[in-house]
N, C-alpha and C positions, 0 to 999 in steps of 0.2 A: 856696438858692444854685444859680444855674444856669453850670457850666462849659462854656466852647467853646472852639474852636481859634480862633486870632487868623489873622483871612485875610493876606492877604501883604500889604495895605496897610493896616493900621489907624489909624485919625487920631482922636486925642481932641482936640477941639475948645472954642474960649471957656472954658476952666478957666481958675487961677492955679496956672504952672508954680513949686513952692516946692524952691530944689536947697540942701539943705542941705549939701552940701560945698563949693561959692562960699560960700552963706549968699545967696541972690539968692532974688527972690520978681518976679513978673514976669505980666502975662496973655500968654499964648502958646498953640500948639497942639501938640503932640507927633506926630508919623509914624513911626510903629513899620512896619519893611520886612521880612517873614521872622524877625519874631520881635525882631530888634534896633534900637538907637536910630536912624533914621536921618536927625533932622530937628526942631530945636526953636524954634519961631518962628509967624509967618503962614505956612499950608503953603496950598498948591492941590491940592487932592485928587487925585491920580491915577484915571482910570476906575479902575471897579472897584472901589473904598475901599469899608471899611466904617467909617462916622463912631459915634462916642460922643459925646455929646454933656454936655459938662462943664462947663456952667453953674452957678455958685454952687459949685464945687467945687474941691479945691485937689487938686493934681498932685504927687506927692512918692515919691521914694525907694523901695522896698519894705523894710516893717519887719525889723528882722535879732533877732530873740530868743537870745539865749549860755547858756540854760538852762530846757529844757523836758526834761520824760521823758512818752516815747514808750513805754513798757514792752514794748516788744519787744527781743528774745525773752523769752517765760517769764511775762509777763504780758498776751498780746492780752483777756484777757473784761476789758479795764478798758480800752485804747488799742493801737492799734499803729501803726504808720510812714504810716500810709493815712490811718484818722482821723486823729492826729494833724494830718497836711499840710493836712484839710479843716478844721480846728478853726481851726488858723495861718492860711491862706487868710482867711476869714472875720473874723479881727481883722487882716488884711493884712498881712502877714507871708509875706513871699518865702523867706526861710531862717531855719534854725534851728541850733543847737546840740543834740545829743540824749545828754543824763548816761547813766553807766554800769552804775547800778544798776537794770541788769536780773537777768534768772536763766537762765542764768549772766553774771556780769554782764559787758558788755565789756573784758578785761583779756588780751588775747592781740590777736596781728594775723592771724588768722582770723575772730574775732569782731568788729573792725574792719574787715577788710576786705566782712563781711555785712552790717554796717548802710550800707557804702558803695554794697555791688550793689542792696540794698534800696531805696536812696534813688532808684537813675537809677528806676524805677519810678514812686514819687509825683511829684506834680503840685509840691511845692516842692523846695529845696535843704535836704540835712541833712544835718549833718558830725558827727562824731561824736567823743565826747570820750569818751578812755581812762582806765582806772581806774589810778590813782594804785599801788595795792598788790594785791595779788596777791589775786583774791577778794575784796579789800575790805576784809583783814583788817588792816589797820596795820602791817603786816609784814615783808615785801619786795616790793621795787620790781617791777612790770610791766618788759616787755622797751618801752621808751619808742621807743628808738630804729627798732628794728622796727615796733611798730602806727603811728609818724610817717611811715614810707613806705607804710602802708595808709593813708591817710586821714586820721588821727588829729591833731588841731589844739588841745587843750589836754588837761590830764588833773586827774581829780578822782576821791574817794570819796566824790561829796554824797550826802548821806544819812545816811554814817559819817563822823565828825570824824576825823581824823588826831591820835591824842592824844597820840603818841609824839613827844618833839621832835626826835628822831636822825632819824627816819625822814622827819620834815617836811624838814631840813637837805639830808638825802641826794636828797632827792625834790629840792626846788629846787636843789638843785646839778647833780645829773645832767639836769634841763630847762635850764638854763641854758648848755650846750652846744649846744642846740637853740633857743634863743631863743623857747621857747614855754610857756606860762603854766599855772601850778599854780592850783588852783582847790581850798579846802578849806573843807568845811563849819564853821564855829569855834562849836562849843558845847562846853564843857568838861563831860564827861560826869558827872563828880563833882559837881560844880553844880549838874548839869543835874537831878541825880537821876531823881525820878521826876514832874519836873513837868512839867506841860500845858497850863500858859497864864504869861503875864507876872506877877512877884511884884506883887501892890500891893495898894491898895484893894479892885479888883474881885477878885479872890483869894480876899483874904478873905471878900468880903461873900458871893461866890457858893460859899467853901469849896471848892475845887479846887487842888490839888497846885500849887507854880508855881516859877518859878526865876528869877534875879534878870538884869537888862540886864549884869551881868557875866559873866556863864555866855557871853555872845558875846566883849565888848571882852576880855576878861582874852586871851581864844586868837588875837582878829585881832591882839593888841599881839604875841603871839609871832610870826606869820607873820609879821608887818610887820618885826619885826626881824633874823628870820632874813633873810628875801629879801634885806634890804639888806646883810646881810655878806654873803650868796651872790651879789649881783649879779644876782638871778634876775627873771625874771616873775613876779608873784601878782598874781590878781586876785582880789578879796574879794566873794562873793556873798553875795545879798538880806540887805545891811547892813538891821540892823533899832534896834540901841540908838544914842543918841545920845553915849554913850562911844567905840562903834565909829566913827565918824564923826571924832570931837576925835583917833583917835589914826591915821586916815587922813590926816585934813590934816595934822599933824605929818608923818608920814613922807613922805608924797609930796615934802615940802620934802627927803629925801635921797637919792632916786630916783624917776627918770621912768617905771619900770619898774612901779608899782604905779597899779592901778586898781579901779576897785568899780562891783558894780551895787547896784541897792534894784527891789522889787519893787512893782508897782501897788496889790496890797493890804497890802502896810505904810506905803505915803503915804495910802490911802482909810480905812481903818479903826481905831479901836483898840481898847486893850482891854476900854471899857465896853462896846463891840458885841457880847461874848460874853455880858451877861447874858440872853441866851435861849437858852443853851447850844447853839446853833448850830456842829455840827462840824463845818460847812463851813469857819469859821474856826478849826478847832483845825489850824496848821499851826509848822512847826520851820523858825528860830526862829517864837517865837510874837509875834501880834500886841500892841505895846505901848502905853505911855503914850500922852497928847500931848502930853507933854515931848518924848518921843523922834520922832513924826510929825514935829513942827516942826522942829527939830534934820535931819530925812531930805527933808524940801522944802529947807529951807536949803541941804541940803548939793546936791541937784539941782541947785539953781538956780544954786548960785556954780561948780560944776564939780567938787569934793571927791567928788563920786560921780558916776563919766564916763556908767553908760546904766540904764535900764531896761529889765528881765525881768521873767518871769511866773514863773517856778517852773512852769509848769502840771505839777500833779502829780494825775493822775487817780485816782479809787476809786471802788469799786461801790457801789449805793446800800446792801447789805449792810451791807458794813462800814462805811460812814458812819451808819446807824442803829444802831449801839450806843453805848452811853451814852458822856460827852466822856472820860473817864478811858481808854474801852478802844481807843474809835475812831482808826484811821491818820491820821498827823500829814499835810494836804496839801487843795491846791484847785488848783481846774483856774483858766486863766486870761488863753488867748490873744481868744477874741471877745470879752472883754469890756474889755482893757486898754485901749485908744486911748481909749474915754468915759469909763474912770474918771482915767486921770491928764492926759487933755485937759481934766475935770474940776474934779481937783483945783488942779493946776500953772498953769494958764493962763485958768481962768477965777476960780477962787477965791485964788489967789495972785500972777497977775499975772506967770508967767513966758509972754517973749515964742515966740510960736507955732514959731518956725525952729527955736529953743532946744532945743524939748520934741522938734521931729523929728531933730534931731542926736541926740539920746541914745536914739532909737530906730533908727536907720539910721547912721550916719557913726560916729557912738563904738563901738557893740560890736560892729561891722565892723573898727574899728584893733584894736580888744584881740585878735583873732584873727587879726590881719593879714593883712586882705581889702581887694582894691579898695572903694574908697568914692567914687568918683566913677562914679555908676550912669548919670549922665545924659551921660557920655560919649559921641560919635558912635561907632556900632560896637559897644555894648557891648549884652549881650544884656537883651532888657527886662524890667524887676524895678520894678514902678510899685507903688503904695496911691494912691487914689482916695477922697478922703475929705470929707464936709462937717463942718467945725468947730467949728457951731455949734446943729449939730440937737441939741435937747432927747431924749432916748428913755428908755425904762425896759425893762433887760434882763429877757429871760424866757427860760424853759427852750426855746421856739422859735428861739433864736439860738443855742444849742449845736449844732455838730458833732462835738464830742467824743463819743465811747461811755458819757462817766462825766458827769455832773451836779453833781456837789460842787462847785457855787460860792456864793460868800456876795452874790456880784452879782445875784441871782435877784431881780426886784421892788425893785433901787436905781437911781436918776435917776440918768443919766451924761449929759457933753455931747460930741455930736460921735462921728460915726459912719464908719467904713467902708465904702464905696459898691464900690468893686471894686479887685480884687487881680488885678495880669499877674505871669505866671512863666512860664517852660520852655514859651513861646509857647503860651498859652494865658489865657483872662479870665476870672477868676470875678466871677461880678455877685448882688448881694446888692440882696432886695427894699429 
C-alpha cells in the first residue's frame, strides 16, 4: 500500500460516481481541491492536476465501520490506533468506531479524550465509544455525560454482556437524554456457559463445548424491550441468530430508535467451516447455522439489519495457536470485508450494488449520527475506489493489521479495494 498526500488538485477520472445517499450511480469525474469535494461531473483539469485514472471502477462514499477494536491502550503487541487505521484504509474504510475494551479500558473522559488526541494523528477518523459501566464491570454507570463532551459517540461493554437488567434500564435511560446509543454485547452468560462454537450438529460431530442461537435472541429480546419503554437508542451488534433478527423486525415496528449491525463473517461462513478446528473462526457470538446465514442476508437485504461491521478483533498468533477450547474468541476483519460480502450479498444473492454501499457508508453513519452526504460540495474528501467485480483470493499479504487471525486467508472473494482518500491523503493498493 503506498500513501501520499493528495496535491491540491486531484481529479479521478472516467470512474462510475456510485452516491449512495441520493441512491444515484452516474459516469463522472471527481475534483478533489485541498483535500475537499470541489466538483462532480466532466471536470477540465486545472494545470497542475494530478489525474487517477478510474476506469472500470466505481467511486463511492468512504466505508464507515461502528465496531472495530484497536486495542489501545494496554494491548499494542496485537493492534493499535496506527495499524489499525492501515488495516481500515486498505479495506477502505475512512472512519471508524473504536469499542472500549481496552486495558484500562475507556470508561472516563480522559481516557476518551486520549483516544480523541490519538486519532488527529492517524491517517483515518476514529471516534470512540465509551464503556457502558465502570471498568466493564456491570455495575455503575460511566460518567456518560462527561466522556459525551470528550468525543464519545455511543457506549458499549462489548466483549462483556450487560446481564444485569437494572443496569441495562438505567444505562438506556440516562443515554437517552443524550440521544445517543447503547450498544450491548447480548449473550446470556448462563447459556453461554462455557461454549465455543454454535449448538448443533457440527458440535457434536466435532465434540466441542457449544451454546444455543438463544444464548443471543433471549438478551437482544430484553434490550429490545427495555429501549422501547426507555424511549432510548440501541443498536444491536453482530446480530448473528436468526431469532435475533425475528424479534428486531418485530420491535422496530415500535420504535425508530433501534438499529442492528451483522458482521461479514457471519453472512460468509457457518458452522460446518469449523470442522478443521480453525480458530480464526472461533469468534463471540459464534459463527452458526445456515438456517441462521440465510435468515442474516434476508435480514440485510430487506433493511431489518441497517449496516455492516467487522468486529475486527485482533490476536497474536500465540494465542490463536492453542487449541479451539482455550484460544481468545475474535478475528480480524477490515481488508477483507468488501470481497467477502460484495461476495456474498451481491453476487450470490442478488442484492443490488447501491444497497450493499448504503449499509457500509450512509446507515452506520446515521446510527451515530454523522453527516452522510460525503459527496457534498465542500465537504472534506472520504472516497473507497473499488472494482466490483475483480475475482481475488485473500492472503496473508493484504493484511496490515499487526495480528493475522483471519479465516479469510486462501477464500475467493469478489470485488476489491483499489484506493482509499481521507485527511487529504490516498492510499493506493497494488
Amino acid at each position: 500500500m503506498n500513501i501520499s498526500k493528495l496535491k491540491k488538485n486531484q481529479i479521478l477520472i472516467n470512474g462510475t460516481v456510485l452516491d449512495p445517499f441520493n441512491e444515484t450511480e452516474k459516469k463522472a469525474d471527481v475534483h478533489i481541491e485541498n483535500g475537499k469535494i470541489k466538483q462532480i461531473g466532466k471536470i477540465s483539469a486545472p494545470k497542475n492536476s494530478e489525474v487517477v485514472e478510474c476506469d472500470n471502477l466505481m467511486i463511492t462514499h468512504g466505508f464507515f465501520d461502528a465496531h472495530v477494536h484497536f486495542r489501545e491502550p494496554g494491548g499494542e503487541d496485537k493492534e493499535d490506533l496506527n495499524s489499525g487505521s492501515l488495516a481500515a484504509l486498505a479495506g477502505g474504510f475512512t472512519g471508524v468506531c473504536a469499542m472500549p475494551n481496552t486495558d484500562p479500558p475507556i470508561d472516563t473522559p480522559e481516557l476518551t479524550r486520549y483516544i480523541i488526541n490519538r486519532s488527529e494523528e492517524c491517517p483515518i477518523n476514529i471516534f470512540p465509544i465509551g464503556a457502558v459501566t465502570k471498568s466493564q464491570k456491570g455495575k455503575e454507570i460511566t460518567e456518560m455525560g462527561a466522556m459525551i463532551n470528550e468525543g464519545a459517540i455511543a457506549f458499549s461493554d462489548d466483549g462483556v454482556p450487560i446481564g444485569d437488567a437494572k443496569v441495562m434500564q438505567n444505562a438506556l435511560d440516562y443515554s437517552s437524554m443524550f440521544d445517543i446509543p447503547i450498544i450491548n454485547h447480548a449473550e446470556d452468560e448462563c447459556l453461554k456457559c462455557d461454549g465455543v462454537m454454535h449448538m448443533g450438529k457440527v458440535s457434536t460431530n466435532l465434540g466441542l463445548p457449544s451454546s444455543p442461537g438463544i444464548t443471543e435472541s433471549s438478551m437482544v429480546h430484553r434490550d429490545l424491550e427495555i429501549a422501547v419503554h426507555a424511549g432510548a437508542r440501541l443498536h444491536v451488534p453482530h446480530v448473528s441468530s436468526f431469532r435475533s433478527v425475528e424479534h428486531i423486525k418485530a420491535l422496530k415496528k415500535k420504535s425508530e430508535k433501534i438499529s442492528a449491525e451483522v458482521t461479514a463473517h457471519h453472512l460468509f461462513f457457518t458452522d460446518e467451516d469449523l470442522v478443521s478446528y480453525n480458530t480464526n473462526l472461533k469468534v463471540a457470538p459464534p459463527i452458526r447455522s445456515k438456517k441462521d446465514k440465510k435468515a442474516l442476508i434476508e435480514a440485510v437485504k430487506s433493511g431489518t439489519i441497517d449496516c455492516i461491521a467487522t468486529d475486527h478483533a485482533p490476536h497474536t498468533i500465540e494465542e490463536k495457536e492453542g487449541t479451539f477450547d482455550i484460544a481468545p474468541f475474535g478475528m480480524i476483519g477490515l481488508e477483507s470485508c468488501f470481497g467477502a460480502v460484495n461476495k456474498i450479498l451481491v453476487h450470490d444473492n442478488k442484492m443490488d450494488l447501491i444497497s450493499l454501499i448504503k449499509r457500509l457508508t450512509v446507515n452506520p453513519r446515521k446510527v451515530m449520527k454523522m453527516d452522510q452526504d460525503l459527496f457534498k460540495l465542500g465537504s472534506n474528501a472520504e472516497i473507497a475506489i473499488f472494482d466490483p467485480d475483480l475475482e481475488w483470493s485473500f492472503s496473508s499479504e493484504n493484511i496490515f493489521s499487526k495480528s493475522h487471525n483471519s479465516p479469510f486467508i486462501n477464500q475467493r472473494l469478489k470485488g476489491r479495494v483499489k484506493a482509499t482518500i481521507v485527511k487529504g491523503h490516498i492510499a493506493r493498493l497494488d
